[in-house]
C-alpha positions in Angstrom: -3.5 -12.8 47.6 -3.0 -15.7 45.2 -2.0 -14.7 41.4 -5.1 -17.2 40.4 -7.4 -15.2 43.0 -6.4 -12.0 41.2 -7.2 -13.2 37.9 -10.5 -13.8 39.2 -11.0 -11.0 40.4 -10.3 -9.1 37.6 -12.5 -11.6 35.1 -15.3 -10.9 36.9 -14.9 -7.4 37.2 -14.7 -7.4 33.0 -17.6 -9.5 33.2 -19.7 -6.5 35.0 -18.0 -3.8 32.8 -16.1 -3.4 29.7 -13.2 -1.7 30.7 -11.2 -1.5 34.3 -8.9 1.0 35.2 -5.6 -0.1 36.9 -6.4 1.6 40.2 -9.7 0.4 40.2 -7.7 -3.2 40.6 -4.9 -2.0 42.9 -7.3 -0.6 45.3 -9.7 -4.4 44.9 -6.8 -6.2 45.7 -4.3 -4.5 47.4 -1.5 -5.4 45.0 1.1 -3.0 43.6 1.4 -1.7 40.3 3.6 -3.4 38.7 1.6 -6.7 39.9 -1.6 -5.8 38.2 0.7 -4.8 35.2 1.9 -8.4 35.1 -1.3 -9.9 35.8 -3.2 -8.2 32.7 -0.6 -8.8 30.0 -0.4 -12.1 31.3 -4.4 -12.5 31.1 -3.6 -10.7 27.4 -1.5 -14.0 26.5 -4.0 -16.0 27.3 -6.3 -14.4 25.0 -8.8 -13.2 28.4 -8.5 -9.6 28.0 -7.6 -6.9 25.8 -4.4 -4.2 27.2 -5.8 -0.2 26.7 -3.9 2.2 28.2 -4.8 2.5 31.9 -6.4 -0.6 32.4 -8.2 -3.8 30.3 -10.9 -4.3 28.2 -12.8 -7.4 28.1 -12.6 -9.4 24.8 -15.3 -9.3 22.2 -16.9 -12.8 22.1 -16.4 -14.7 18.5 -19.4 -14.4 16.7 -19.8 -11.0 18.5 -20.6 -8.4 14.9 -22.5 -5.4 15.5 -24.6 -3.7 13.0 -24.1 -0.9 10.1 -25.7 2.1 12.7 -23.8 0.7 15.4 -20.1 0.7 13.6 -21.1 3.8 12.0 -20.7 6.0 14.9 -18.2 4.2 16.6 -14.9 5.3 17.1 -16.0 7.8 13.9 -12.8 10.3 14.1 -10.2 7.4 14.5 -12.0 5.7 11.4 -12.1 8.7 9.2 -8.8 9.8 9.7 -7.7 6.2 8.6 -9.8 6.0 6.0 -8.3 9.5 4.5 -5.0 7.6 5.2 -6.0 4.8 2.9 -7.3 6.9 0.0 -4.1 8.8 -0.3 -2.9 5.4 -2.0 -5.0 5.1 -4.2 -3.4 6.7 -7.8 -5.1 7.5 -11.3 -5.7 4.6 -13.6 -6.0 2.0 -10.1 -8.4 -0.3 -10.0 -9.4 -1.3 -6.6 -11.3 -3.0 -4.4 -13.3 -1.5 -1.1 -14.7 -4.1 1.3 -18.0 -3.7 2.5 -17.2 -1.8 6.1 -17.9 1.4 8.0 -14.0 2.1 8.3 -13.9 1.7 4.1 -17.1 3.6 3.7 -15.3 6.9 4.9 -12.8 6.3 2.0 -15.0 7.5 -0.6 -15.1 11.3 -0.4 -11.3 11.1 -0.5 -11.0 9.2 -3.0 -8.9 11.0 -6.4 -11.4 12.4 -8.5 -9.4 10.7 -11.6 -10.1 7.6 -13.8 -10.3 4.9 -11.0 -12.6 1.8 -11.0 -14.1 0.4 -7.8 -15.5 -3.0 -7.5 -16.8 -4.0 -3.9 -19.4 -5.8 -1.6 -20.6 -3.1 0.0 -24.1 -2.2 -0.7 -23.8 0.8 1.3 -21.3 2.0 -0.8 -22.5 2.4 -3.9 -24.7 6.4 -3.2 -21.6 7.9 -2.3 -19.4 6.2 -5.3 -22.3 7.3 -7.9 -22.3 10.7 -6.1 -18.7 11.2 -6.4 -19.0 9.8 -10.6 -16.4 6.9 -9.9 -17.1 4.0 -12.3 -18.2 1.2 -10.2 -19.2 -2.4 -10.5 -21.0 -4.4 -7.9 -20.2 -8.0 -6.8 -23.3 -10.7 -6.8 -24.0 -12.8 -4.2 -26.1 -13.1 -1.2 -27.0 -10.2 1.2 -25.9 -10.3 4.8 -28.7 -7.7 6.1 -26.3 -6.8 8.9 -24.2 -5.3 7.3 -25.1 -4.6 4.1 -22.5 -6.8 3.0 -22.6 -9.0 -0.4 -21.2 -12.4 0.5 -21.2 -16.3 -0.7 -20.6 -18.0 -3.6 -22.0 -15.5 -5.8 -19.6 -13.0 -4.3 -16.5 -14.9 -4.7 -17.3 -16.1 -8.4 -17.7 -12.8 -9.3 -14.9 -11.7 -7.6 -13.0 -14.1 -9.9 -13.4 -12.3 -13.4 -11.3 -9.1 -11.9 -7.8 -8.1 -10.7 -7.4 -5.2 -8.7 -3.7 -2.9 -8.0 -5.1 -2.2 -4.5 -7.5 -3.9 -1.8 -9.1 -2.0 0.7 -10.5 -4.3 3.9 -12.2 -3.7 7.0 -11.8 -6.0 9.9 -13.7 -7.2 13.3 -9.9 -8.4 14.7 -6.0 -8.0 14.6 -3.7 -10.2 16.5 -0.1 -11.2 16.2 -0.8 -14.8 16.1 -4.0 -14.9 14.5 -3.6 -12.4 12.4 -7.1 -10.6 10.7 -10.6 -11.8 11.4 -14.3 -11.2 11.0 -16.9 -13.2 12.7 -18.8 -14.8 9.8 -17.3 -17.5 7.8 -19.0 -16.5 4.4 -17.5 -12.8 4.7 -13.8 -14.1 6.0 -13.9 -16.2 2.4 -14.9 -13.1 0.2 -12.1 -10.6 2.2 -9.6 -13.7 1.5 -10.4 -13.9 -2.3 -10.5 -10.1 -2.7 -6.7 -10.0 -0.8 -5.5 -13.1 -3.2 -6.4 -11.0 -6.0 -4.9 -7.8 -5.9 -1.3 -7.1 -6.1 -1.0 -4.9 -3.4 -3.6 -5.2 -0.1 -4.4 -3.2 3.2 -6.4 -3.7 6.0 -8.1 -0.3 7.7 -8.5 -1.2 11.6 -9.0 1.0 15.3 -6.7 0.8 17.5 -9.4 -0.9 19.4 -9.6 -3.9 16.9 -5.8 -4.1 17.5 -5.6 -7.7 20.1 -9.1 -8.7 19.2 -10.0 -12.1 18.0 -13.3 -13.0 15.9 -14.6 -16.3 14.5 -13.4 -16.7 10.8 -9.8 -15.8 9.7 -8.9 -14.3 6.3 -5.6 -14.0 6.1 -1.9 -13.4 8.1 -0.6 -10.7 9.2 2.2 -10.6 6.6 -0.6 -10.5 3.2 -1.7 -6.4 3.8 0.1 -3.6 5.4 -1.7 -2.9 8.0 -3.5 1.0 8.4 -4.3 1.9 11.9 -3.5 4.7 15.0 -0.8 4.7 16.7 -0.3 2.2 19.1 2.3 0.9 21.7 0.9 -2.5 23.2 2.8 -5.2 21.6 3.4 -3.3 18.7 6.9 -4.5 17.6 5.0 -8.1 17.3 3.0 -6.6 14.7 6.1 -4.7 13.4 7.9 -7.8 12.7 4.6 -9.3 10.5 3.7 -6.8 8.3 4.0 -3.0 7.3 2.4 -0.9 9.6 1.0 2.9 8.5 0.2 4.5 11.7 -1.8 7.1 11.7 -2.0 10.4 14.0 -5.7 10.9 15.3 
């Protein structure tokens, strides 16, 4: 069989599912191993699929962005036990920024119990911050109703009056060459201002983020250290771009 019919074969397959095991595609094509190896990181170049272990995942389209409920309970372990990760940074007398984000949102409750200010986006945030007595402040600007996010020029002007020690971001995509995205344009410019104005930034991501490309990209690899679960595809590309905290899940 053709390397071009393979390919096919194994777009269309994604196209039916989301994920395809490796010896689902040796037994649909009768190739060896170490062909369909070298067919999916070669799809994985060309920005087709996504490498999991055992098999492919089909890319998330662009403007692909699920909702609050939906990220929520997705991946929830992986995300908390970043998130618990990312708090640990955080130090008495910080002030910080927390993106609006499901992956942020599990910060809170392990946040330091200290004299810390927040400022963020997030409208879902802001129970668990009064709960927990941090001092908080609130960016304007516009709501996105899917995600509860504040966004827009209201968001980014207010962003302006503060300076932050640490920023806290949530992402839709990482990728070695296009390094961190999010699918709406109006949020990618709010997570780039928040990362240009604090001295130190990090972005909280899945593994399964890690290959994905969205729509709108706010920043390089190189501008946060990157928190995430341990993870062997292409990692040393990421490695060589940033600081990477890997985290046991």
């Amino acid at each position: 069989m053709l390397t071009e019919e393979r390919y096919s074969i194994i777009l269309d397959k994604l196209k039916s599912f989301e994920t395809v095991k490796i010896q689902e595609l040796i037994d649909i094509t009768g190739a060896s191993e170490s062909t369909i190896r070298r067919d999916l990181t070669e799809l994985e170049k060309k920005k087709f699929i996504k490498r999991i272990h055992g098999g492919a995942r089909r890319m998330e389209r662009k403007m692909d962005e699920p909702g609050m409920e939906e990220k929520s309970v997705k991946n929830l372990h992986q995300k908390q036990q970043i998130a618990q990760a990312a708090a640990a940074l955080v130090e008495e007398g910080d002030c910080i920024f927390i993106d609006a984000g499901s992956t942020t949102s599990h910060m809170i409750p392990f946040l330091p119990e200290g004299d810390i200010i927040v400022v963020t986006n997030g409208l879902m945030h802001i129970e668990a911050l009064m709960k927990k007595g941090i001092r908080t402040y609130l960016t304007g600007g516009a709501v996105k109703p899917k995600t509860n996010a504040l966004i827009g020029r209201g968001a980014i002007d207010s962003l302006n009056g503060y300076r932050f020690d640490k920023a806290f971001m949530g992402t839709n995509g990482v990728h070695y060459e296009s390094g961190y995205t999010t699918p709406d344009p109006e949020e990618a410019q709010v997570k780039a201002a928040a990362i240009s104005l604090s001295r130190e930034a990090f972005v909280l991501a899945d593994s399964e983020k890690i290959g994905e490309i969205a729509f709108a990209r706010f920043g390089e690899l190189s501008e946060a250290v990157l928190i995430t679960e341990t993870f062997e595809e292409n990692a040393e590309l990421y490695k060589n771009q940033t600081s990477v905290k890997e985290v046991e899940v």
